[in-house]
N, CA, C and O atoms as a DFTB+ gen file, in Angstrom:
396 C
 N C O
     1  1       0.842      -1.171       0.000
     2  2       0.000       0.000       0.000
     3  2       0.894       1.244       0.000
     4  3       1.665       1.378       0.950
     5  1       0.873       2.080      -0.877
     6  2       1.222       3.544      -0.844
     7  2       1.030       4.390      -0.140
     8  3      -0.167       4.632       0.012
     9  1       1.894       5.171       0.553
    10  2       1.734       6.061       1.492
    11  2       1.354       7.583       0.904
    12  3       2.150       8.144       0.150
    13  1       0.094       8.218       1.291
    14  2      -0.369       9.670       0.645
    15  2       0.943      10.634       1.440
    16  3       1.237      10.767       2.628
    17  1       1.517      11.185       0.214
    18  2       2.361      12.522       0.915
    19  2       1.185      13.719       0.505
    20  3       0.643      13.933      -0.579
    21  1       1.044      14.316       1.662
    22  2       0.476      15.936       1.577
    23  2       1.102      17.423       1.382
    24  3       1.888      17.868       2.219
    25  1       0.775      18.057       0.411
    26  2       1.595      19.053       0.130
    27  2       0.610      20.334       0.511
    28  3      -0.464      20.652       0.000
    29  1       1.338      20.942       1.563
    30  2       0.745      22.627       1.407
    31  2       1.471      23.718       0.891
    32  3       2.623      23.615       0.468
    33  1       0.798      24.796       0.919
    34  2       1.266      26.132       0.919
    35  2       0.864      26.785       1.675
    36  3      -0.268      26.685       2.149
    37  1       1.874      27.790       2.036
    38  2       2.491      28.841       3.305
    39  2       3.292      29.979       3.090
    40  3       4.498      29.971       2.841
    41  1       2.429      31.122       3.219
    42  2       2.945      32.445       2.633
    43  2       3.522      33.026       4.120
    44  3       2.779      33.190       5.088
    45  1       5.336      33.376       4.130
    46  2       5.485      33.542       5.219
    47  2       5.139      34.847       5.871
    48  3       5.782      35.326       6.806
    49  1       4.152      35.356       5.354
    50  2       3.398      36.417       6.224
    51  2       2.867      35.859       7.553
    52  3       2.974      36.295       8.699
    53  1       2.131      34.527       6.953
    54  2       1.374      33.837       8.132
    55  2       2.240      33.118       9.040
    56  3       1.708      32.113       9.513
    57  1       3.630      33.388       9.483
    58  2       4.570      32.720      10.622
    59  2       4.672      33.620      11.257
    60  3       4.803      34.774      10.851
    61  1       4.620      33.144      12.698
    62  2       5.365      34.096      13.612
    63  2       6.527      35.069      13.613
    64  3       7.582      34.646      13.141
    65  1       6.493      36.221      14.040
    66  2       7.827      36.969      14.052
    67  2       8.891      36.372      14.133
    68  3       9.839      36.720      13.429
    69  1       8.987      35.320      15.023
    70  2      10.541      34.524      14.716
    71  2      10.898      33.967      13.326
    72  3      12.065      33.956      12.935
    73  1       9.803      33.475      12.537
    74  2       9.409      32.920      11.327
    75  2       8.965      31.280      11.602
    76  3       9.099      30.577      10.601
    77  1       8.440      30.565      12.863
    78  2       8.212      29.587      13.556
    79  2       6.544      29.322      13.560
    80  3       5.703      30.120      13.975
    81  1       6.273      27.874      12.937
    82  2       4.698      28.110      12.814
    83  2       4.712      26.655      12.803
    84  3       5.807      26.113      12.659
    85  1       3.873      26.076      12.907
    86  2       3.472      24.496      13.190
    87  2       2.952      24.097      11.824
    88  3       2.300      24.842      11.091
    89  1       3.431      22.395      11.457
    90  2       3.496      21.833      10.547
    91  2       1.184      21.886      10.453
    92  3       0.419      21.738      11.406
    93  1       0.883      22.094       9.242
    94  2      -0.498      22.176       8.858
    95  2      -0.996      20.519       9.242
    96  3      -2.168      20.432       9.608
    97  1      -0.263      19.322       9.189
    98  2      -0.670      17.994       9.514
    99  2      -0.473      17.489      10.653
   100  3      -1.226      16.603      11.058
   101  1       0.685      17.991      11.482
   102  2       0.884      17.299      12.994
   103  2       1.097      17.613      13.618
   104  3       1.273      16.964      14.648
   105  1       1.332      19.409      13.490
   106  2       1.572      20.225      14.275
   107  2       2.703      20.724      14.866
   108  3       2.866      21.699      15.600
   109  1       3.651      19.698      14.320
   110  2       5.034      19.782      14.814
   111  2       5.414      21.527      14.799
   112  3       4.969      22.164      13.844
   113  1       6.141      22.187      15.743
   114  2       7.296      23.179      15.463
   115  2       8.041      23.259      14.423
   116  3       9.162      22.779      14.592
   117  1       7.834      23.685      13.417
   118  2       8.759      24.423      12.536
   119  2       9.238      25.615      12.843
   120  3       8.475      26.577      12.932
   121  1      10.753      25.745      13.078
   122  2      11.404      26.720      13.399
   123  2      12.550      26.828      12.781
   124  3      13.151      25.778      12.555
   125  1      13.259      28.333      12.271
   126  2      14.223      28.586      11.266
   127  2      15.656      28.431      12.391
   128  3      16.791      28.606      11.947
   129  1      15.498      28.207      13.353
   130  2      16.237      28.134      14.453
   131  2      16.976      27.010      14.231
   132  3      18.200      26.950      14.115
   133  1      15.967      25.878      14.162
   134  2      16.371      24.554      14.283
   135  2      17.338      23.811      13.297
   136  3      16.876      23.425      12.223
   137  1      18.588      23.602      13.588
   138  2      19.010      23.631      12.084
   139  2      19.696      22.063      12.343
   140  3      20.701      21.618      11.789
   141  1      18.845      21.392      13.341
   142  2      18.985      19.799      13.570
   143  2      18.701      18.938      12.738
   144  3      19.333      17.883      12.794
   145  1      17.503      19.134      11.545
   146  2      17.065      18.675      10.956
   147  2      16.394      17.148      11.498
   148  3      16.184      16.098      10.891
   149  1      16.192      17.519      12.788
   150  2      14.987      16.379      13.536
   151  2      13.726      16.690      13.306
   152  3      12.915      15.764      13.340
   153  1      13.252      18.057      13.016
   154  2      11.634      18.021      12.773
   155  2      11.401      18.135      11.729
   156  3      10.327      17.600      11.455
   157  1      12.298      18.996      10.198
   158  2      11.904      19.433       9.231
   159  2      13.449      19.376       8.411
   160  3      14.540      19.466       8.973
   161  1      13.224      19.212       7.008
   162  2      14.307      18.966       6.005
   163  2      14.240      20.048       4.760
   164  3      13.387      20.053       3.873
   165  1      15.041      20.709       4.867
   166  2      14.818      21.240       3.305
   167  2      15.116      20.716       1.882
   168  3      16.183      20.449       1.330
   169  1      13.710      20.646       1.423
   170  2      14.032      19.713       0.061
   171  2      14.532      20.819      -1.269
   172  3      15.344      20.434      -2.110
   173  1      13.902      22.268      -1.313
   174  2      14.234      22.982      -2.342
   175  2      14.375      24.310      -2.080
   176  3      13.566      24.799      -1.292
   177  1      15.212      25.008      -2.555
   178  2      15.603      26.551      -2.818
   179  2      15.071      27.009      -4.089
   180  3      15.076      26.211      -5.026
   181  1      14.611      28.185      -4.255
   182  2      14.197      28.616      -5.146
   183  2      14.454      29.981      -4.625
   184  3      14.232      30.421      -3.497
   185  1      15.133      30.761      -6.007
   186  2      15.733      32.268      -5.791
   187  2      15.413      32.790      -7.032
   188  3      15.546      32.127      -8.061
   189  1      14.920      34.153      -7.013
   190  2      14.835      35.133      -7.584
   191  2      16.018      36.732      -7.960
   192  3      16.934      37.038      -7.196
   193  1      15.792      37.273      -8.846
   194  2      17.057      38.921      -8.574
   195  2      16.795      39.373      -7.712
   196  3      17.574      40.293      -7.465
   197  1      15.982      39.245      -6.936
   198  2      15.884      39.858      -5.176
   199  2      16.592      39.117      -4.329
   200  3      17.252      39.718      -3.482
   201  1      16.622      37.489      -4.366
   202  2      17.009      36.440      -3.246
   203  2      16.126      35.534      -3.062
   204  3      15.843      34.924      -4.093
   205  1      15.433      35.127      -1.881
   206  2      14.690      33.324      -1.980
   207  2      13.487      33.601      -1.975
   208  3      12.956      34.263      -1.084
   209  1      13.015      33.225      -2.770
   210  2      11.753      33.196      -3.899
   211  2      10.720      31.873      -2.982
   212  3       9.507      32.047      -2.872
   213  1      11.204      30.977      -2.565
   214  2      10.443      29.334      -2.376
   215  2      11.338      28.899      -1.561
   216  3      12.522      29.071      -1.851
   217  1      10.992      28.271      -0.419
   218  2      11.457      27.511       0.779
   219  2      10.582      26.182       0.316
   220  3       9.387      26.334       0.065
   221  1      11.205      24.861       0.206
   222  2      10.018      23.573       0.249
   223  2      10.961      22.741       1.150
   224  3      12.120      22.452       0.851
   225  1      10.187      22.316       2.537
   226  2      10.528      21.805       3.375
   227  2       9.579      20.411       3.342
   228  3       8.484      20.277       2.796
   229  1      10.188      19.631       3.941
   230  2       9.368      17.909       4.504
   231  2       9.082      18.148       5.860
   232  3      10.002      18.879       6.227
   233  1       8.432      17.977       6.687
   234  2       7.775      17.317       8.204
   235  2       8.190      16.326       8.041
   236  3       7.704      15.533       7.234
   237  1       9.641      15.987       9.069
   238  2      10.334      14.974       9.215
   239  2       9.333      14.000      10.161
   240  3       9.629      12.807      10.229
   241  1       7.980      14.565      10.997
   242  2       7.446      13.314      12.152
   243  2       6.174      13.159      10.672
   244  3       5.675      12.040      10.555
   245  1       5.760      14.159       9.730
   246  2       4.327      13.612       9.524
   247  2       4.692      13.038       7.843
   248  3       3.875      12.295       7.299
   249  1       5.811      13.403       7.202
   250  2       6.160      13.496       5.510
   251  2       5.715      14.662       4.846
   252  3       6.077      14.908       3.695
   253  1       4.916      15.438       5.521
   254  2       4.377      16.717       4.565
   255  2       5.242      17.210       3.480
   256  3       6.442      16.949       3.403
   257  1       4.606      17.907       2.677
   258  2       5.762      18.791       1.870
   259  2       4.666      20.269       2.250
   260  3       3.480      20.529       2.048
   261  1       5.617      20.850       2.773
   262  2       5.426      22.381       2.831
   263  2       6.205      23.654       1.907
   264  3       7.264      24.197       2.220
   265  1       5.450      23.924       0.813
   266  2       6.205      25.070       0.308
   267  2       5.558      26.570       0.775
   268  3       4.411      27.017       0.793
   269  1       6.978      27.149       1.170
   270  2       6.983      27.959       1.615
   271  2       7.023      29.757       1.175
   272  3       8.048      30.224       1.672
   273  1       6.478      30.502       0.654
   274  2       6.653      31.692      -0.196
   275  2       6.581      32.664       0.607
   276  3       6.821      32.574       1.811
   277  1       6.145      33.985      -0.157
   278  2       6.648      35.001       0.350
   279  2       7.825      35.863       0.450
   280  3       7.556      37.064       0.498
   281  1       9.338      35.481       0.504
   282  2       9.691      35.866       0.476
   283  2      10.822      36.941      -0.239
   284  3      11.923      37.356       0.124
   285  1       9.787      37.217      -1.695
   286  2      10.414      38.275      -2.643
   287  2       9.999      40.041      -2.054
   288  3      10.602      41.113      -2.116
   289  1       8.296      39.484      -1.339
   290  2       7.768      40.854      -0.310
   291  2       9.105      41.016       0.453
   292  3       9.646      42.121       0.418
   293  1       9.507      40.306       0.933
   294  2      10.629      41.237       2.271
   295  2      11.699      41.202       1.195
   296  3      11.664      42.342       0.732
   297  1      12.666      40.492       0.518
   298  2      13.714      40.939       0.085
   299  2      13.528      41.854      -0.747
   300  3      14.627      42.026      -1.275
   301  1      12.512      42.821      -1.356
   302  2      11.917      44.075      -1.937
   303  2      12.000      45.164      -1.257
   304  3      12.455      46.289      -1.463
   305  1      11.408      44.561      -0.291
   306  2      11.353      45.847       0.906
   307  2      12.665      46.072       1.535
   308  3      12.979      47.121       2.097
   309  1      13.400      45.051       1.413
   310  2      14.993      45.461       2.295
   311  2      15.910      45.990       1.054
   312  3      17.076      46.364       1.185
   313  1      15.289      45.961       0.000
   314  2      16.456      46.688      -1.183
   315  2      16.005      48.238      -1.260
   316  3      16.775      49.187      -1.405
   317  1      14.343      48.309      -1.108
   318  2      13.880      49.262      -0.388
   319  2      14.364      50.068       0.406
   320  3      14.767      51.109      -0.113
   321  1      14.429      50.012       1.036
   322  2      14.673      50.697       2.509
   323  2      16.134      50.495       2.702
   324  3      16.624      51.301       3.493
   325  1      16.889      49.705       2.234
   326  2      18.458      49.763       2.216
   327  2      19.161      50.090       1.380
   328  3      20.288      49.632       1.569
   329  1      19.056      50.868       0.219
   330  2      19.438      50.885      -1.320
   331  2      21.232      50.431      -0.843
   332  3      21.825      50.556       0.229
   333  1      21.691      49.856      -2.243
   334  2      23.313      49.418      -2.084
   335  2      24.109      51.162      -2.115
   336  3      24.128      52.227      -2.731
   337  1      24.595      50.533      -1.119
   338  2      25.650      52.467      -0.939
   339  2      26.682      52.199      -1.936
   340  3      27.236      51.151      -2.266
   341  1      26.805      53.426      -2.340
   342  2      27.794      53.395      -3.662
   343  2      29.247      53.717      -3.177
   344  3      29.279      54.039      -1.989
   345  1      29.954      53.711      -3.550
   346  2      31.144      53.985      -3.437
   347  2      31.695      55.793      -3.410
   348  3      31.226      56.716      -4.077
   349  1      32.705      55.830      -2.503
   350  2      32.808      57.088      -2.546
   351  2      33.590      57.281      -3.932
   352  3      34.259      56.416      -4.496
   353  1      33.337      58.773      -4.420
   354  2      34.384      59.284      -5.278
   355  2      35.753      59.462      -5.233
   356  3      36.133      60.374      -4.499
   357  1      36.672      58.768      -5.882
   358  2      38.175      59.611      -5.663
   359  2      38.367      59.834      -6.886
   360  3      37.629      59.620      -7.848
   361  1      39.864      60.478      -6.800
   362  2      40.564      61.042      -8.174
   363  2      41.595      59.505      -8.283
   364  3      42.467      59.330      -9.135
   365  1      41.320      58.792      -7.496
   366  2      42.184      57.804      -7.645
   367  2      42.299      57.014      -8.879
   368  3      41.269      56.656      -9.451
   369  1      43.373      56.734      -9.306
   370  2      43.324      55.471     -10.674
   371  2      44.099      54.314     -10.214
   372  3      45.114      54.296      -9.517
   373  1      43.288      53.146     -10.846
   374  2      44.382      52.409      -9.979
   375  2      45.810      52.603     -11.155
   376  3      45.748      53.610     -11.861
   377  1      46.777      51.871     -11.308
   378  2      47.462      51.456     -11.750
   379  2      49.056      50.315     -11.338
   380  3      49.547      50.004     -10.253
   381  1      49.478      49.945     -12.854
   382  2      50.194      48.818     -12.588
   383  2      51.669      49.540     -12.417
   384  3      51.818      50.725     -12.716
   385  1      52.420      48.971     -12.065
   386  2      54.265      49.314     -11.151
   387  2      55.220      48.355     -11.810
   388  3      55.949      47.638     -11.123
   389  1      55.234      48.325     -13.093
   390  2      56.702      46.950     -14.002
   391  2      58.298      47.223     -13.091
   392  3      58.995      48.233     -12.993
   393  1      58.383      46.458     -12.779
   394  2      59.945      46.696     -12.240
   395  2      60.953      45.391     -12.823
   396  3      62.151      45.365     -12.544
């Protein structure tokens, strides 16, 4: 007999401020903390020109597959609100020294 794997989706708006929210099938703790890989496994990365696009994790006690989104909203908002600082100006050049 075949075992049903269950797949959700999870926009990480809906996690706790830590980013910690319980598996949708068994409730387990999922936490970004945990990097034991006793409750949860990461099966896929997915990145965008902002940064990580898709988190897809397993529920190591139930098999779930949880994919995880959301997060192009915050790496938007932190290019946002942080623009890359540019470099100061000099008169400097580099150059090369043959000896």
């Amino acid at each position: 007999m075949n075992k049903q794997i269950h797949a959700y989706k999870r926009d990480i708006d809906t996690t706790n401020r830590d980013g910690a929210f319980l598996c949708p099938q068994c409730g387990a703790k999922i936490s970004p903390d945990d990097h034991s890989e006793l409750v949860y496994s990461i099966v896929d990365i997915s990145v965008n020109s902002f940064g990580l696009e898709e988190l897809v994790i397993c529920c190591n006690r139930c098999s779930c597959i949880i994919h995880l989104s959301g997060f192009s909203k915050i790496n938007e908002l932190s290019v946002m609100h942080h623009p890359a600082e540019t470099e100061p100006e000099t008169d400097d050049v580099p150059y090369f020294v043959h000896t």
